[in-house]
C-alpha positions in Angstrom: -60.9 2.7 -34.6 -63.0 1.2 -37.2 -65.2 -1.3 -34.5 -65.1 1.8 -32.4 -66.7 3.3 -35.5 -64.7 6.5 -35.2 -65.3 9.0 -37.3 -64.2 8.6 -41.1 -61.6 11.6 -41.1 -60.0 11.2 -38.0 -59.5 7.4 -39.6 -58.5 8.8 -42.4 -56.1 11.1 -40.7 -54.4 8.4 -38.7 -54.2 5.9 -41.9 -51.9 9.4 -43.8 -50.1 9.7 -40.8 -49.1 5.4 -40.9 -48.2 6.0 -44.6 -45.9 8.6 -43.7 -44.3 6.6 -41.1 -43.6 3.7 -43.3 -42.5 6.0 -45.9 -39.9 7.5 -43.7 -38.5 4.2 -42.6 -38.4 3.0 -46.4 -36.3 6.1 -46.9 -34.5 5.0 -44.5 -33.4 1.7 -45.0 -33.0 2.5 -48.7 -30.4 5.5 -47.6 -28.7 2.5 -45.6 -28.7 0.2 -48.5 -27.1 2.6 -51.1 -24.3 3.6 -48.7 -23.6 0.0 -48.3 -23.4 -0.8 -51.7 -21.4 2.6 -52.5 -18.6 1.4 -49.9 -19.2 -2.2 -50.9 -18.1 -1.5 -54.5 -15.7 1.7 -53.7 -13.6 -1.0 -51.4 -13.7 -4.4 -53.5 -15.5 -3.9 -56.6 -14.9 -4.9 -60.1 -16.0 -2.4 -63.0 -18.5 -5.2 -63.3 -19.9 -5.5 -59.5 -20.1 -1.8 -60.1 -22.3 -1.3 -62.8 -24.4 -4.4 -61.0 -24.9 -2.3 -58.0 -25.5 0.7 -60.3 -27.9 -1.0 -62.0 -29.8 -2.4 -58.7 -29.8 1.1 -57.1 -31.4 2.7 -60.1 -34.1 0.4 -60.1 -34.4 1.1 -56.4 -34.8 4.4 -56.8 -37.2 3.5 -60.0 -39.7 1.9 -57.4 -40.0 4.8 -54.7 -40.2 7.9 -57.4 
């Protein structure tokens, strides 16, 4: 689009729409990623594997506030 020069906002509008789209997939695989640890730790965790994952989803969610 840009060696096409395009025009600024419909760049603009396609670069918000790509965020959005990586946003949603981050969303995703992060929703993925807690369940896994939930039933990880729910099967065959120790009180300490627990707080461990506890401690590694908090700072997930830390990062994409």
């Amino acid at each position: 689009m840009i060696e096409e020069q395009r025009y600024c906002v419909d760049i603009l509008s396609q670069l918000r729409a790509v965020r959005n789209a990586v946003k949603t997939i981050e969303l995703g695989v992060l929703e993925r990623h807690v369940l896994n640890c939930l039933n990880e730790v729910a099967c065959h965790g120790s009180q300490e594997s627990r707080q461990e994952k506890m401690d590694e989803i908090m700072g997930l969610l830390k990062k994409y506030d």
